[in-house]
C-alpha positions in Angstrom: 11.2 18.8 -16.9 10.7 17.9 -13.2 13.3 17.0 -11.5 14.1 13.3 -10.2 14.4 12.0 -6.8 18.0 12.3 -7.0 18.1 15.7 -7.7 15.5 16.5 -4.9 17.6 14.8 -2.5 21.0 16.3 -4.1 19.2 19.6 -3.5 17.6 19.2 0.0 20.9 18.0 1.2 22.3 21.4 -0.2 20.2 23.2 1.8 17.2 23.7 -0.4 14.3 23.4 2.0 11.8 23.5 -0.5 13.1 20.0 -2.3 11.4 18.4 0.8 8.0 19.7 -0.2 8.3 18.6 -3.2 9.1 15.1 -2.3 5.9 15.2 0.0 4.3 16.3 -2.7 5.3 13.6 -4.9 4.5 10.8 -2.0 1.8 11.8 -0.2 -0.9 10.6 -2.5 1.1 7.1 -2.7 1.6 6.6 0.5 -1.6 7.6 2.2 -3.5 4.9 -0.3 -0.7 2.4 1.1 -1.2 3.7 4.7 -4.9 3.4 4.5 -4.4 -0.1 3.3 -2.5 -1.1 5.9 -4.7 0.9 8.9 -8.6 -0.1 7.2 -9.4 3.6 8.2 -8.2 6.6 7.0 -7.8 8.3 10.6 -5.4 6.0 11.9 -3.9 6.2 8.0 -3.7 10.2 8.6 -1.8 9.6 12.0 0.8 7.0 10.7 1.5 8.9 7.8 2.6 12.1 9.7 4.6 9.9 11.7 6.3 8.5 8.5 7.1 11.9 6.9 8.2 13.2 10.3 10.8 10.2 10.2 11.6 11.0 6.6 12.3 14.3 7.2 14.6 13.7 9.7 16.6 11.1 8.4 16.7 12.5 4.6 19.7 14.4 5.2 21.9 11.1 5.9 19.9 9.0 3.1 23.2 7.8 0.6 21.5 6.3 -1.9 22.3 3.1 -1.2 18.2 1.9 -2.3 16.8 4.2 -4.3 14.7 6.8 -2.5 11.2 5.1 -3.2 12.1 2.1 -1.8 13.9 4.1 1.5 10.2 6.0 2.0 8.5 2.9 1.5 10.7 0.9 4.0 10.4 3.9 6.7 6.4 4.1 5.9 6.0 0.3 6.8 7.9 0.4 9.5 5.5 3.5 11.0 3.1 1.0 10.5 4.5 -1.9 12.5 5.0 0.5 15.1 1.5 1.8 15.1 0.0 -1.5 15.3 2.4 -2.2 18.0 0.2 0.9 19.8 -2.7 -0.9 19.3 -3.9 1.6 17.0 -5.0 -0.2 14.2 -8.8 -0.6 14.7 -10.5 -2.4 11.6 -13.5 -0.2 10.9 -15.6 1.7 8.5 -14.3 -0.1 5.5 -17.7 1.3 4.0 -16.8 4.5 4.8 -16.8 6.6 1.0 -13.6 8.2 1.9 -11.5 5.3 2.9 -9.1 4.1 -0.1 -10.0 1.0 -2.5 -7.1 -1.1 -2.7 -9.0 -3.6 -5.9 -8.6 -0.1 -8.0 -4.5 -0.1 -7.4 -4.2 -4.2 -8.0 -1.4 -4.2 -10.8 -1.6 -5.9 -14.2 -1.5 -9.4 -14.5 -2.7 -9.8 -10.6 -6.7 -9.2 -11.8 -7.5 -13.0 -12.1 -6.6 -13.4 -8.8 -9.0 -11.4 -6.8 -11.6 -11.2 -9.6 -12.7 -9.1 -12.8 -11.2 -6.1 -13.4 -10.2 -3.5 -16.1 -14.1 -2.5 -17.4 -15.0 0.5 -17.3 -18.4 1.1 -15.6 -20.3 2.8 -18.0 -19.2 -1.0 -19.9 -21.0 -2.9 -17.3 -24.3 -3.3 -16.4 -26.3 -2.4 -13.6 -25.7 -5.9 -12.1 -21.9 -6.4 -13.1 -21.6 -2.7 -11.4 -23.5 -4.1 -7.7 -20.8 -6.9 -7.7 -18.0 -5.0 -8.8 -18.8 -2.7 -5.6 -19.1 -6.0 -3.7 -16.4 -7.1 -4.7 -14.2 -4.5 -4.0 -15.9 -4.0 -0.4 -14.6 -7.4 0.3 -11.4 -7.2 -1.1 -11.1 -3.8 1.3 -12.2 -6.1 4.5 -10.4 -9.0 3.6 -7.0 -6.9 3.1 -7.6 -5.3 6.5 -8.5 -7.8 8.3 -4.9 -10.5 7.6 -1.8 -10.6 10.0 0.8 -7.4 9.3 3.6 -9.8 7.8 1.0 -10.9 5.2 -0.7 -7.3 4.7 2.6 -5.3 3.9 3.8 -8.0 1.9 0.7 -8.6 -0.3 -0.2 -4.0 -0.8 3.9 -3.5 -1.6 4.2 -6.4 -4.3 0.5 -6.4 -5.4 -1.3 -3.1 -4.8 1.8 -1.0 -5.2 3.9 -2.9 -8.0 7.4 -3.3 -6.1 9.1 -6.5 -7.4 9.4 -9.5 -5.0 13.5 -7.7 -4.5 12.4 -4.7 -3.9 10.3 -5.9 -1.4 12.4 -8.2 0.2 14.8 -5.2 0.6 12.0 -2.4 1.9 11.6 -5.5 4.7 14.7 -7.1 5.5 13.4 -10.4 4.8 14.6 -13.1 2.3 12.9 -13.0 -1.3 11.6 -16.7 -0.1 10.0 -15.5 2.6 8.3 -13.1 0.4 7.0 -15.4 -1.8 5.5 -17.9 1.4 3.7 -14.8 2.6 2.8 -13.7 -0.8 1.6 -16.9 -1.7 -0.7 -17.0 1.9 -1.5 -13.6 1.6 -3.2 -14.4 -2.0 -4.8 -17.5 -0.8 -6.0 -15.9 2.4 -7.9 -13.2 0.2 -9.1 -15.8 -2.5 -11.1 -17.7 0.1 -12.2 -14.7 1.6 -14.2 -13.9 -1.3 -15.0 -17.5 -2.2 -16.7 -16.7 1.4 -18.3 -14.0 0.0 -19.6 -15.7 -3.3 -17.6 -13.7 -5.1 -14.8 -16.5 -6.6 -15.7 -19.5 -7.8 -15.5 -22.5 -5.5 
């Protein structure tokens, strides 16, 4: 049975090296869709999320358990973000680019009305319904990467990677109202960037 997050962190704090691999293991897929997300490339994701794991490693010994250890790697990835932008890092580019991370394939149940179809199956659609699906995620990709931080991080935690409007209010430090205003601007802001695109209905 693997072991859970408390144990790894039980164990690391024990001395047990090899816990901390296993916990990059378990969140580096995670995060680096998150990070590349939040960057629109995945260089600039790469770079962040080195700078993330460096911060979790060093800081894993004191963690107390006070969140559980999800949310605390979360919070410290978003804040590696912040701070990257802050560098002027953050270059919106390639969002073309085969390798970069979909963010319409992670969109949670229930939240697929609001960006568009979802939930078929390719070999379901037709050749047509495929081309717009692919359009359709290209813009949701550009128009993800392309809103204010405070929206961005609020819309991929809640919407992209399922944390509940607590949770994320927590991972921030902001009220669970001020989640919902951004969440609520965040969603619009993407909605009529693909009415934009033709891809909603007016």
């Amino acid at each position: 049975m693997p072991l859970t997050d408390e144990d790894l962190v039980r164990r690391y704090q024990q001395g047990d090296d090899q816990a901390f691999d296993e916990i990059y293991e378990k969140y580096y897929a995670p995060l680096m869709r998150f990070m590349t997300r939040m960057c629109g490339n995945t260089e600039d994701a790469k770079e962040t999320l080195q700078d993330a794991f460096l911060s979790i490693f060093r800081y894993l010994g004191e963690f107390r358990g006070e969140s559980s250890l999800k949310n605390w790697i979360y919070k410290i990835a978003a804040r590696a973000c912040w701070k990257s932008k802050a560098k002027g890092n953050h270059a919106v580019q390639s969002l073309d680019d085969p390798h970069s991370q979909d963010p319409s394939r992670h969109i949670q149940p229930g939240h697929e009305g609001t960006y568009g179809p979802g939930g078929v199956n390719a070999w379901q659609r037709s050749p047509e319904e495929n081309v717009l699906q692919e359009e359709l995620r290209r813009h949701t990709r550009e128009g993800v990467a392309s809103m204010p931080y405070i929206y961005k991080v609020v819309l991929n935690l809640r919407d992209f990677e399922g944390f509940s409007t607590h949770e994320v209010s927590q991972i921030l430090g902001i009220k669970e109202s001020t989640v919902k205003v951004r969440l609520h601007r965040a969603r619009s802001y993407l909605r009529e960037w693909l009415k934009e695109a033709s891809l909603l209905p007016e």
